[in-house]
VEXLO-143358 format. One record per residue: residue number from 0; residue in one letter; x negated, y negated, z of N, C-alpha, C, O in turn. Coordinates in steps of 0.2 Angstrom, whole numbers, plus 2048, in hexadecimal, padded with zeros to 3 digits. Layout:
BEGIN
> pos;code;n_px;n_py;n_pz;ca_px;ca_py;ca_pz;c_px;c_py;c_pz;o_px;o_py;o_pz
> NUM;a;X;Y;Z;X;Y;Z;X;Y;Z;X;Y;Z
...
% end
This chain:
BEGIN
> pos;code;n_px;n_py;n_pz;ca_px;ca_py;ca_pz;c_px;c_py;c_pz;o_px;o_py;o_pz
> 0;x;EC5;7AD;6B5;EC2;7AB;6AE;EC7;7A8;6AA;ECB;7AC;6A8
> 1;x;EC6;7A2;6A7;ECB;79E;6A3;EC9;7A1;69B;EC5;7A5;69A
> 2;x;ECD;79E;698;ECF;79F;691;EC7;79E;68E;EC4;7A3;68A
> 3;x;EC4;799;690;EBE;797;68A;EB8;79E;68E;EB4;7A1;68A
> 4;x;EB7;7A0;695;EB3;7A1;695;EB4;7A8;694;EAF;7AB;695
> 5;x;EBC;7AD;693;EBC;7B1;690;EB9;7B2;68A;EB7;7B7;689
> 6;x;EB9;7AE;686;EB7;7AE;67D;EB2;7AB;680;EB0;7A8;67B
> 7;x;EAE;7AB;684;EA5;7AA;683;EA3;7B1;686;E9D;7B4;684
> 8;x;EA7;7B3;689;EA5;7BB;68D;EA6;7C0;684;EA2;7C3;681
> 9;x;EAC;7BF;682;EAD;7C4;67D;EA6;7C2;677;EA4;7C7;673
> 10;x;EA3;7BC;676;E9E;7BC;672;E98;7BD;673;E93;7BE;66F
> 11;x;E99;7BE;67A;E91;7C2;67E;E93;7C9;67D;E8F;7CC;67B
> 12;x;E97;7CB;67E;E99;7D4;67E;E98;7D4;675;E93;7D8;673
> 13;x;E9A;7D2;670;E99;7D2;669;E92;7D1;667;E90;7D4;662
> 14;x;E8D;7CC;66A;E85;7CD;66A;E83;7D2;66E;E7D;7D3;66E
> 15;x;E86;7D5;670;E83;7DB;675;E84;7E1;66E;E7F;7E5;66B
> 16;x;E8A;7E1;66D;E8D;7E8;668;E88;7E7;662;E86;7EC;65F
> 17;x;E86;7DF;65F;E83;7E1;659;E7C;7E4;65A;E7A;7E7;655
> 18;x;E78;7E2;660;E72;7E5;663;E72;7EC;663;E6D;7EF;660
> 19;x;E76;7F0;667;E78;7F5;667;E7A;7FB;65F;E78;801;65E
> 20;x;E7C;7F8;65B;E80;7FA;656;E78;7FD;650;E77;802;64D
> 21;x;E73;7F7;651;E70;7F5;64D;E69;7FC;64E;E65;7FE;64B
> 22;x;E6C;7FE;657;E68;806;659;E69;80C;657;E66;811;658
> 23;x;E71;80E;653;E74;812;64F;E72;812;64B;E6F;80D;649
> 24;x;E74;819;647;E73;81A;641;E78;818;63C;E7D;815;63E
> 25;x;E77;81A;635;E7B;818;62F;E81;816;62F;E82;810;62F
> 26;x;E88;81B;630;E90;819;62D;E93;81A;634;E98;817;635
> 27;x;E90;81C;639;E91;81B;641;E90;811;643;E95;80D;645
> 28;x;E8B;810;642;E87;809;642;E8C;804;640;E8F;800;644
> 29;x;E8C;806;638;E90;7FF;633;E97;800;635;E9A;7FA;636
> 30;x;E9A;805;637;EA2;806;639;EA1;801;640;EA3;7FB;640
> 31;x;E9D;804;646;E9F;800;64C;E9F;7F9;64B;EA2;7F4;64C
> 32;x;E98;7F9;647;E96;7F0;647;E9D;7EC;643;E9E;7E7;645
> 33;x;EA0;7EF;63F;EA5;7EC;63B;EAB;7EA;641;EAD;7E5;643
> 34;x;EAC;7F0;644;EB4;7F1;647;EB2;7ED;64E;EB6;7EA;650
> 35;x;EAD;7EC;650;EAC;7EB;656;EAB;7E0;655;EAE;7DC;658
> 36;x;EA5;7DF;650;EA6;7D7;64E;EAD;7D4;64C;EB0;7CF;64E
> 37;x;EAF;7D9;648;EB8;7D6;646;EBA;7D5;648;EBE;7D0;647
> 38;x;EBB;7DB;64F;EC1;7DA;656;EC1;7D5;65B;EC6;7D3;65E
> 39;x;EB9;7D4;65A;EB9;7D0;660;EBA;7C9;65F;EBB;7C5;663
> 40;x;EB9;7C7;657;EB9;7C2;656;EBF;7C1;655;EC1;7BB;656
> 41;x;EC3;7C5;654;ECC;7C4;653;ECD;7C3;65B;ECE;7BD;65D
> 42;x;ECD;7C7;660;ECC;7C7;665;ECE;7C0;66A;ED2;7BE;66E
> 43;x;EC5;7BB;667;EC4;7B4;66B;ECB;7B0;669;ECE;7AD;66D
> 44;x;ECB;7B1;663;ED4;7AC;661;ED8;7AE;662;EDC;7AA;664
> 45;x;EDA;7B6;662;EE0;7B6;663;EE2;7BB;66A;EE8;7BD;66C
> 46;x;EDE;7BC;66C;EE0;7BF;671;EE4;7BE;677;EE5;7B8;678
> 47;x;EE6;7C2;67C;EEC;7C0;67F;EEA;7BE;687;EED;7BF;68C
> 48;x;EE3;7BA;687;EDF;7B6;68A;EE4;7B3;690;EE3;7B3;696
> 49;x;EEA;7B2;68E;EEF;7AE;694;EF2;7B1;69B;EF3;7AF;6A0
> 50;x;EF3;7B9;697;EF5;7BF;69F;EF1;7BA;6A5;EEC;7B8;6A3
> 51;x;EF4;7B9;6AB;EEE;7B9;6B0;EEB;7BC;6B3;EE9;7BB;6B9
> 52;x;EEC;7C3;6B0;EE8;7CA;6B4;EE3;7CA;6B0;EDF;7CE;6B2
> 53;x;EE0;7C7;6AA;EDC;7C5;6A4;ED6;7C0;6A8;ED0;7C0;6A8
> 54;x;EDB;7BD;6AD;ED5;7B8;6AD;ED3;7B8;6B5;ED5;7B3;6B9
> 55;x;ECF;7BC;6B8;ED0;7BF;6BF;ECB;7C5;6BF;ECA;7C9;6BA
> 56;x;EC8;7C6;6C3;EC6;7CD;6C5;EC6;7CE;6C9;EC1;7D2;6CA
> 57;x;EC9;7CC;6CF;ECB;7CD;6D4;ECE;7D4;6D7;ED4;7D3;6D7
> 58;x;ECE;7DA;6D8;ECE;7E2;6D6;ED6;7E3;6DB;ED9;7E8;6DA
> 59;x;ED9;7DE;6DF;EE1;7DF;6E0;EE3;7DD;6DB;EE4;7E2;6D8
> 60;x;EE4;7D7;6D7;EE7;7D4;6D4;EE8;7D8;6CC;EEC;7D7;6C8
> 61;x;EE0;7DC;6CB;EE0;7E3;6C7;EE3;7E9;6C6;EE4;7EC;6C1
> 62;x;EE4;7EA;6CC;EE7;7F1;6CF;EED;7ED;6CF;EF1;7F0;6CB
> 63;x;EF0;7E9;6D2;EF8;7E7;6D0;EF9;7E8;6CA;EFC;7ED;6C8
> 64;x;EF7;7E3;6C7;EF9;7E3;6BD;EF7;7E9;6BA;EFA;7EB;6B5
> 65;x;EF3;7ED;6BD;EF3;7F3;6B8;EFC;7F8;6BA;F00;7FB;6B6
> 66;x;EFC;7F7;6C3;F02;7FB;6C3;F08;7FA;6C0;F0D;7FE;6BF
> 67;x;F08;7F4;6BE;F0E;7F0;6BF;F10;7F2;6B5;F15;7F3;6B3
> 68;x;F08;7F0;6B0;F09;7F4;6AA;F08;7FA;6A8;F07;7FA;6A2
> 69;x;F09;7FE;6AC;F0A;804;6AC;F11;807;6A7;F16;805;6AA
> 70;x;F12;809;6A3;F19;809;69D;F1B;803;69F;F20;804;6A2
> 71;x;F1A;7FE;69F;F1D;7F9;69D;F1B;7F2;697;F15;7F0;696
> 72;x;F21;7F0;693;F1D;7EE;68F;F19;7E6;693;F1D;7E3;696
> 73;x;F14;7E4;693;F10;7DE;693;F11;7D9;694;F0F;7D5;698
> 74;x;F16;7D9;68F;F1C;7CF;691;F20;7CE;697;F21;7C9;69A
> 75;x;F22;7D4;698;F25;7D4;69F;F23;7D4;6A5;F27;7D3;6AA
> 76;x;F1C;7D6;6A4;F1A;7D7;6AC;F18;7CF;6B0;F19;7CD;6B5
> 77;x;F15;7CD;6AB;F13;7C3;6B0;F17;7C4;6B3;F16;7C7;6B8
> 78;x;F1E;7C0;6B1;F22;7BE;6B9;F21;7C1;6BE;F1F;7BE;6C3
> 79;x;F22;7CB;6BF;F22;7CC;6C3;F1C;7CC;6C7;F1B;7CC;6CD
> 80;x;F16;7CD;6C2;F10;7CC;6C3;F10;7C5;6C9;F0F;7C6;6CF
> 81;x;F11;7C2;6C8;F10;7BC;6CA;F14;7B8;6D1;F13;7B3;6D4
> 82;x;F19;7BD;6D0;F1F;7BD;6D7;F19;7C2;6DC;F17;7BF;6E1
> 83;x;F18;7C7;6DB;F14;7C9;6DF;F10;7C8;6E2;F0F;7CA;6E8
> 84;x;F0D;7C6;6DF;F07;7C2;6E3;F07;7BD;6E5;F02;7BA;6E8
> 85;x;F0D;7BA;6E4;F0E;7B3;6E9;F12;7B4;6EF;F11;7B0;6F4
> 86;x;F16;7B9;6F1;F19;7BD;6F6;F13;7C3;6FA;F12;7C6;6FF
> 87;x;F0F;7C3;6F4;F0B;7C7;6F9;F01;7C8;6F3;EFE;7CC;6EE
> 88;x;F00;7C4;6F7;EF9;7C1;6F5;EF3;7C5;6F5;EEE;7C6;6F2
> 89;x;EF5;7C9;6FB;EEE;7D0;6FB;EF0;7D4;6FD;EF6;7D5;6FC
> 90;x;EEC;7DB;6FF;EED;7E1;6FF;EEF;7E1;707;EF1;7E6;707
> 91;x;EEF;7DF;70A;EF1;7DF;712;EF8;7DC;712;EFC;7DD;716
> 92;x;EF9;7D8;70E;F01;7D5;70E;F06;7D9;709;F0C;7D9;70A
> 93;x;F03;7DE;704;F05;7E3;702;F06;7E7;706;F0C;7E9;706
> 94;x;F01;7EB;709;F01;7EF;70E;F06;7EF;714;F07;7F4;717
> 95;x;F0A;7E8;717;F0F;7E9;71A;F16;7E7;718;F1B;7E5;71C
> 96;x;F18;7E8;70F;F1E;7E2;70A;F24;7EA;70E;F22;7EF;70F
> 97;x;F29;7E7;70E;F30;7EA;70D;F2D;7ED;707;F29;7EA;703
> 98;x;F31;7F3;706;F32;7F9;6FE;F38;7F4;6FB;F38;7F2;6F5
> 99;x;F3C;7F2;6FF;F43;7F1;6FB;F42;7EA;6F8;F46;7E8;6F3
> 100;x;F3E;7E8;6FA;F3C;7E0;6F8;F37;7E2;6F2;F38;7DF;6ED
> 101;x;F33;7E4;6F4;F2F;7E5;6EE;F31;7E6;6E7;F30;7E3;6E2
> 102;x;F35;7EE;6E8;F3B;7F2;6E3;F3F;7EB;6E1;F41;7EB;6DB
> 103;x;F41;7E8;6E4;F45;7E1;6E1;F42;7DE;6DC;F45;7DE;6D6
> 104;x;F3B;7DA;6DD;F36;7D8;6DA;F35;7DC;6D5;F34;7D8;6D0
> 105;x;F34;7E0;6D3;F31;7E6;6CF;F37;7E8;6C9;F36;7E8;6C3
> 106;x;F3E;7E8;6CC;F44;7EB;6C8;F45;7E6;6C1;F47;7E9;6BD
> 107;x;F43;7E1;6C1;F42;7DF;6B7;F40;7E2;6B3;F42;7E3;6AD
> 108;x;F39;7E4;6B7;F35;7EC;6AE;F36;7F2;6B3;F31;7F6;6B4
> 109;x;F3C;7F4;6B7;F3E;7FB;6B9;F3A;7FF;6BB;F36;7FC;6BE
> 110;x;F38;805;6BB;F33;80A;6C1;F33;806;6C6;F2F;801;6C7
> 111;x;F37;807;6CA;F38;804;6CF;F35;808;6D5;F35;807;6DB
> 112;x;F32;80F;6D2;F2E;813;6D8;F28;80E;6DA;F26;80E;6DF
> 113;x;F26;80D;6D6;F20;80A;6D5;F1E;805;6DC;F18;805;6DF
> 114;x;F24;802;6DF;F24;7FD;6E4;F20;804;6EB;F1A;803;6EE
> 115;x;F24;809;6EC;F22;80D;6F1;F19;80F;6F0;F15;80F;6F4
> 116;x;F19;80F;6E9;F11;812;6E9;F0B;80D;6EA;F05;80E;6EC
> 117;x;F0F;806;6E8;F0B;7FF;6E9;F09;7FF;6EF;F03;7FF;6F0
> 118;x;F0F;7FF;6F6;F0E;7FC;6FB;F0A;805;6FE;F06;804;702
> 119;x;F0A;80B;6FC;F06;810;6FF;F00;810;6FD;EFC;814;6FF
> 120;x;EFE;80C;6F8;EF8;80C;6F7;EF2;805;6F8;EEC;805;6F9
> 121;x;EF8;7FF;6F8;EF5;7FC;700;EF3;7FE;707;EED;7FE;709
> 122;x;EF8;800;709;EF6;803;70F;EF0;80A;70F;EEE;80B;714
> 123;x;EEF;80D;70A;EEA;80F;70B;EE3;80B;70A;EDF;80B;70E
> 124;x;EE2;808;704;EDE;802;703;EDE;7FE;70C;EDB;802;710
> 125;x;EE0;7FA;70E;EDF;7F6;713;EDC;7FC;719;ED8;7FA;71D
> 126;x;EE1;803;719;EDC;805;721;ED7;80B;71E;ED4;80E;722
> 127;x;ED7;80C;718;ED1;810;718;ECB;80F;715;EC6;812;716
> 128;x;ECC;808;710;EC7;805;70C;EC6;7FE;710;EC1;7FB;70D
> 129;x;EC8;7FC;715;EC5;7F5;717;ECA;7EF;714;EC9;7E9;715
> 130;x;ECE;7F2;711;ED1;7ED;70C;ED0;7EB;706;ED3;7E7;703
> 131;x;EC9;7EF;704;EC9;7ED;6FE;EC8;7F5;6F8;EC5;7FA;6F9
> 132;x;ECB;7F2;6F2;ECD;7F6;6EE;EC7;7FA;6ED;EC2;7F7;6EA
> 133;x;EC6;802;6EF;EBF;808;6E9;EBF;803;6E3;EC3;800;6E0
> 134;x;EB9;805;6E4;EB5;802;6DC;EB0;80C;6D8;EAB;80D;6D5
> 135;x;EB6;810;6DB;EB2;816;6DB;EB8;81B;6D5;EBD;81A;6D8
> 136;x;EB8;81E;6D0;EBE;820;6CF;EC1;824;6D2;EC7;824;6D2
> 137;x;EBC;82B;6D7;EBF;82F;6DB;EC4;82E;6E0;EC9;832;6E1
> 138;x;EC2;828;6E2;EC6;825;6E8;ECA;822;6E8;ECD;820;6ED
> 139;x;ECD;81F;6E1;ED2;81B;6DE;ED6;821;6DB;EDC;822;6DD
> 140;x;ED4;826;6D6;EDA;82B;6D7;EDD;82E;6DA;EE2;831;6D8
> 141;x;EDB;82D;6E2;EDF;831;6E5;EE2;82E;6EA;EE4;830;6EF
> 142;x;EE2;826;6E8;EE9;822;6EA;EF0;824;6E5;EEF;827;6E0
> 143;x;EF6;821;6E8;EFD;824;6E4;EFC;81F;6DF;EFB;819;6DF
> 144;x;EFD;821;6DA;F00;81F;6D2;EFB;81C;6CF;EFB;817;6CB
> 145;x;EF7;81E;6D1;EF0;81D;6CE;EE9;822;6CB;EE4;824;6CF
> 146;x;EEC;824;6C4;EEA;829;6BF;EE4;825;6BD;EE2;81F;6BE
> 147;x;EE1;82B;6B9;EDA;828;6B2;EDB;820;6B0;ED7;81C;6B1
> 148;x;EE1;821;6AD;EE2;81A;6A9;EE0;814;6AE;EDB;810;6AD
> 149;x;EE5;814;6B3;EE4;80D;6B9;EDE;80E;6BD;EDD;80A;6C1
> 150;x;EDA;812;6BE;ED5;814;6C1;ECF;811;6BD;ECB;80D;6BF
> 151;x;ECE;813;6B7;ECA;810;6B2;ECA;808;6AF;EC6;804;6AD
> 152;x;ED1;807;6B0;ED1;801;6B0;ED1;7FC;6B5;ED1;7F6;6B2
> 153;x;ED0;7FC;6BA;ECF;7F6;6C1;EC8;7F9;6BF;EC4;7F5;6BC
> 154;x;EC3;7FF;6C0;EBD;7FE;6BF;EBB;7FA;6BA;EB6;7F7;6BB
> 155;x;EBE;7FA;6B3;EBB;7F5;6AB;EBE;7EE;6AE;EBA;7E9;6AB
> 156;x;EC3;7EC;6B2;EC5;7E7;6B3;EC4;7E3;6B6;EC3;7DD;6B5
> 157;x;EC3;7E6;6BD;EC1;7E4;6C1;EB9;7E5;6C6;EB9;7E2;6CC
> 158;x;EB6;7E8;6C4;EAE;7EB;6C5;EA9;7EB;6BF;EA3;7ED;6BE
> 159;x;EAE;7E9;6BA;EA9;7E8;6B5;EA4;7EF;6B3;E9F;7EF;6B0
> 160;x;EA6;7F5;6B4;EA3;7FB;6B2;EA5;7FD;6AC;EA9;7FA;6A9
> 161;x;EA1;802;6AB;E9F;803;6A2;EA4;80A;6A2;EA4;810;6A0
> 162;x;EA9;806;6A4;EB0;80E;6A3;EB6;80C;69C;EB8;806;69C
> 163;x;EB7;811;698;EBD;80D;695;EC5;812;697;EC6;818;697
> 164;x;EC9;80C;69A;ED0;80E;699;ED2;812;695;ED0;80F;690
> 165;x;ED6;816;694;ED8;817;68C;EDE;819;68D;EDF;81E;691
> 166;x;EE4;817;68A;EE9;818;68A;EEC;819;681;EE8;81A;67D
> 167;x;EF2;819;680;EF8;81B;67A;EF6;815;676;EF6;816;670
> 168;x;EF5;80E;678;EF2;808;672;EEB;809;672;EEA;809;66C
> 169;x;EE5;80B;676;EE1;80D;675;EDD;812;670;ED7;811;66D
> 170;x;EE3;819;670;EE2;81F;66D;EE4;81B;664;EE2;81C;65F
> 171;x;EEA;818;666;EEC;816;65D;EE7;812;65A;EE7;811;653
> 172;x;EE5;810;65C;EDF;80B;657;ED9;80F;656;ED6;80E;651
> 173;x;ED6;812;65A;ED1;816;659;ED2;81B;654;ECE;81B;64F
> 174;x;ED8;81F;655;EDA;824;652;EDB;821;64B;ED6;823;647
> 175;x;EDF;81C;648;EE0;81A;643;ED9;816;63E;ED6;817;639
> 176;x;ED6;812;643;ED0;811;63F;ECB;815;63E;EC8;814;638
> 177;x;ECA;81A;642;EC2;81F;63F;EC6;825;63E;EC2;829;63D
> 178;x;ECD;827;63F;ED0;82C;639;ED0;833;641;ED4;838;640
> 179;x;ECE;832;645;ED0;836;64A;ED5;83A;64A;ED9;837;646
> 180;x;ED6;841;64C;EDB;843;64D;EDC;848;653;ED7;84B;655
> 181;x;EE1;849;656;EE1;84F;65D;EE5;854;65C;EEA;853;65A
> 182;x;EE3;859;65E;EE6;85E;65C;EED;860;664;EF1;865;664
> 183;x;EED;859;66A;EEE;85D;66E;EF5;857;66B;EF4;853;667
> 184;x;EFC;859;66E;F02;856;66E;F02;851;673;F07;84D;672
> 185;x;EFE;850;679;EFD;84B;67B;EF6;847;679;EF1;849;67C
> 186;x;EF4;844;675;EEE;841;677;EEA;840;67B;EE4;841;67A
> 187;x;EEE;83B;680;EEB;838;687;EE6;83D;689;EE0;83A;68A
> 188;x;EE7;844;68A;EE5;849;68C;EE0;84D;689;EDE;852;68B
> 189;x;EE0;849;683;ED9;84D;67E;ED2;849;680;ECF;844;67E
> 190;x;ECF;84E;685;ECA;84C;687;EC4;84A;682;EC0;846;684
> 191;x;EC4;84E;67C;EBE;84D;676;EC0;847;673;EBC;843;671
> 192;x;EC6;846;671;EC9;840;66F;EC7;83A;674;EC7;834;671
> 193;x;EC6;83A;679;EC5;834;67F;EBC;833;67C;EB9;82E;67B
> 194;x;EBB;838;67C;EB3;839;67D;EB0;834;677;EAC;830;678
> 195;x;EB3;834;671;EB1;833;66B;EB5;82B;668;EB4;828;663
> 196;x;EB9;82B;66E;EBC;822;66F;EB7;820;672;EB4;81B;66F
> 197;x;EB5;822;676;EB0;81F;67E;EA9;81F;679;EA6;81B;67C
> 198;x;EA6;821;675;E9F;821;673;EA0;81B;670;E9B;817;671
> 199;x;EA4;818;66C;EA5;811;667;EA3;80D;66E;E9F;809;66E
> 200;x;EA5;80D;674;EA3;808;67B;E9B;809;67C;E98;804;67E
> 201;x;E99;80E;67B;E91;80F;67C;E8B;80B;67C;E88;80C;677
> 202;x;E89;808;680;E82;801;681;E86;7FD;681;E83;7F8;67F
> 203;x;E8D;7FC;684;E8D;7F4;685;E8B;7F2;68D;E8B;7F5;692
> 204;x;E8B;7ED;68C;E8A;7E8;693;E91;7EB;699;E91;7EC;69F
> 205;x;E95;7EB;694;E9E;7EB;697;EA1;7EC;694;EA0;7E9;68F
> 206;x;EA6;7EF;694;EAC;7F2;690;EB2;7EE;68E;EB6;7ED;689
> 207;x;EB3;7EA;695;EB9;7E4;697;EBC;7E0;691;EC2;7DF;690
> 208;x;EB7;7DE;68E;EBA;7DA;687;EBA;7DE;682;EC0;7DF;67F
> 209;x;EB6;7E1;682;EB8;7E6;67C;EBE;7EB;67D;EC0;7EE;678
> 210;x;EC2;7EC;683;EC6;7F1;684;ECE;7EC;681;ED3;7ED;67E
> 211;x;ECB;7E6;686;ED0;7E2;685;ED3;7E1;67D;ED9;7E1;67C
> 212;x;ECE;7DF;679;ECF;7E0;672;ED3;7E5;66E;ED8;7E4;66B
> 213;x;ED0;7E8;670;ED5;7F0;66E;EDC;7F0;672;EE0;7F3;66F
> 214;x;EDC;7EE;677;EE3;7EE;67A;EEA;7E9;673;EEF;7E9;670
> 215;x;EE3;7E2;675;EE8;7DE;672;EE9;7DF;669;EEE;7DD;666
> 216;x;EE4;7E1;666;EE5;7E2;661;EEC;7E6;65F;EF1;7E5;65B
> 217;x;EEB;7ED;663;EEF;7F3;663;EF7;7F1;664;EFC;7F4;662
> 218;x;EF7;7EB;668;EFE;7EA;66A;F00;7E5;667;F06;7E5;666
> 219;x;EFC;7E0;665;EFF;7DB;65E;EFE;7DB;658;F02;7D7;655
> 220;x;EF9;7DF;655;EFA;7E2;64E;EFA;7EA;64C;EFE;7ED;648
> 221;x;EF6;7ED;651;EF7;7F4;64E;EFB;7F7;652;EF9;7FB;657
> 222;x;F02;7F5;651;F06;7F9;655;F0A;7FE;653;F0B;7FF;64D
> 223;x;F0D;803;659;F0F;809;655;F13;80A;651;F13;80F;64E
> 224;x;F18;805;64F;F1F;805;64A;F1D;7FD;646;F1E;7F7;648
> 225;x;F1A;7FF;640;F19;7F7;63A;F16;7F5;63D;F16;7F0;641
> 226;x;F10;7F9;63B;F08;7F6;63D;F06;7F0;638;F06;7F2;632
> 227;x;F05;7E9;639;F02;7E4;635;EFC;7E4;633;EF7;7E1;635
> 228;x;EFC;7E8;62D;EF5;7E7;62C;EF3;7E2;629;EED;7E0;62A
> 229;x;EF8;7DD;625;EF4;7D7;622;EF1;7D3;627;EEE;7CE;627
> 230;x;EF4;7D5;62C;EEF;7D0;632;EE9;7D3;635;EE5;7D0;637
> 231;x;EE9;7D9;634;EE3;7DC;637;EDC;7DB;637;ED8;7DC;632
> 232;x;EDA;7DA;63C;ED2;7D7;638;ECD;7DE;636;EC8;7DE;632
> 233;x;ECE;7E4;639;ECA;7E9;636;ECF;7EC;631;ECF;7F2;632
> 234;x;ED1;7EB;62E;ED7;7F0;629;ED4;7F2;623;ED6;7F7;61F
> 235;x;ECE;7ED;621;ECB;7EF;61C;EC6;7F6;61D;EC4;7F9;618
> 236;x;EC5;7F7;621;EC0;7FF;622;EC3;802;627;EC0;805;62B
> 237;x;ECA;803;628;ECE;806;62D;ED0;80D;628;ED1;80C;622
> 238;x;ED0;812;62B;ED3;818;628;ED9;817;627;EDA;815;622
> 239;x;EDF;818;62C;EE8;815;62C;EE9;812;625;EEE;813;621
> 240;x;EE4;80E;626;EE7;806;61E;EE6;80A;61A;EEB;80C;617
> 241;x;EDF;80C;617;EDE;810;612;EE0;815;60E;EDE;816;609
> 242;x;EE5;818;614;EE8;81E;60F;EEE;81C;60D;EF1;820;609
% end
């Protein structure tokens, strides 16, 4: 999926959300409808539309890029992104890479375990699944290195299911705009806090643009050290700004 027919996709997900919005009630309603039109529509311009794990849904090529951004920051992963899959194009050619070769390939954005859990999680994908990637989340957690987070994510990314990823960019913009708070010292792990991000996703078609928005807003404006708000398209009803 290219650049234009993502921003046709992001403006069908934005007519879906105001249909949706418009079945809520009162200060629930007006919040979503605002935070949700604004985002997306900063989203079509500015979004980081270019990754090529962005324009794919191809569920290896999913399940790579989510590994590979795994604590890593985003700008670094292409090259390696893209060395890999050209040395090794699917999950059967994964499923038989040298470790040492991989770990080579990988050694730019470091976790260099990463390579080990790659190649064991091909090789179970190709002789237990057929070769092709669970589309189930049960069965995707209990491949190696593959948590909540990337489990949820190849399902939103690549299956198109009504699941949302939710990670540390995730939790800050939700947190900061409708005033949220968690009592645990991990977040991640604040299952009510998940529950109450995940309802604002409620009646859409798909999550995939909408998550993507929040990814990218979170990482190019609302970031965690000298958040931009004069760039921010929701700043003006964000709790964070306002106080």
């Amino acid at each position: 999926m290219g650049i234009y027919k993502s921003k046709l996709f992001t403006l069908l997900i934005w007519v879906r959300i105001e249909h949706n919005t418009k079945n809520r009630s009162g200060e629930k309603m007006r919040e979503d409808s605002f935070f949700w039109e604004s985002l997306l529509a900063w989203y079509s311009e500015n979004g980081r539309h270019h990754f090529p794990w962005r324009n794919t849904k191809e569920p290896f090529r999913i399940l790579l890029a989510e590994f590979l951004l795994q604590q890593t920051h985003v700008r670094k992963v292409q090259e390696v992104y893209e060395q890999l899959l050209l040395k090794y194009p699917d999950i059967s050619e994964l499923a038989r890479a040298n470790i040492e070769t991989v770990e080579e390939i990988i050694a730019p954005i470091g976790l260099r375990y990463r390579a080990e859990r790659l190649i064991k999680t091909a090789e179970i994908i190709r002789n237990q699944h057929n070769g092709n990637v669970p589309n189930d989340y049960k069965e995707l957690t209990k491949l190696p290195g593959i948590g909540d987070y990337i489990a949820n994510a190849i399902l939103c990314y690549a299956f198109d299911q009504p699941v949302v990823p939710i990670d540390t960019n995730v939790i800050r913009l939700f947190t900061r705009y409708f005033g949220y708070t968690s009592k645990n010292p991990r977040p991640r792990m604040d299952k009510e806090l998940a529950s109450k991000i995940r309802s604002h996703f409620e009646g859409m078609d798909s999550t995939r643009a909408a998550n993507l928005a929040v990814l990218d807003l979170a990482g190019v404006v609302c970031t965690d050290k000298k958040p931009k708000h004069l760039q921010c398209p929701i700043s003006q009803e964000c709790s964070f700004f306002s106080k």
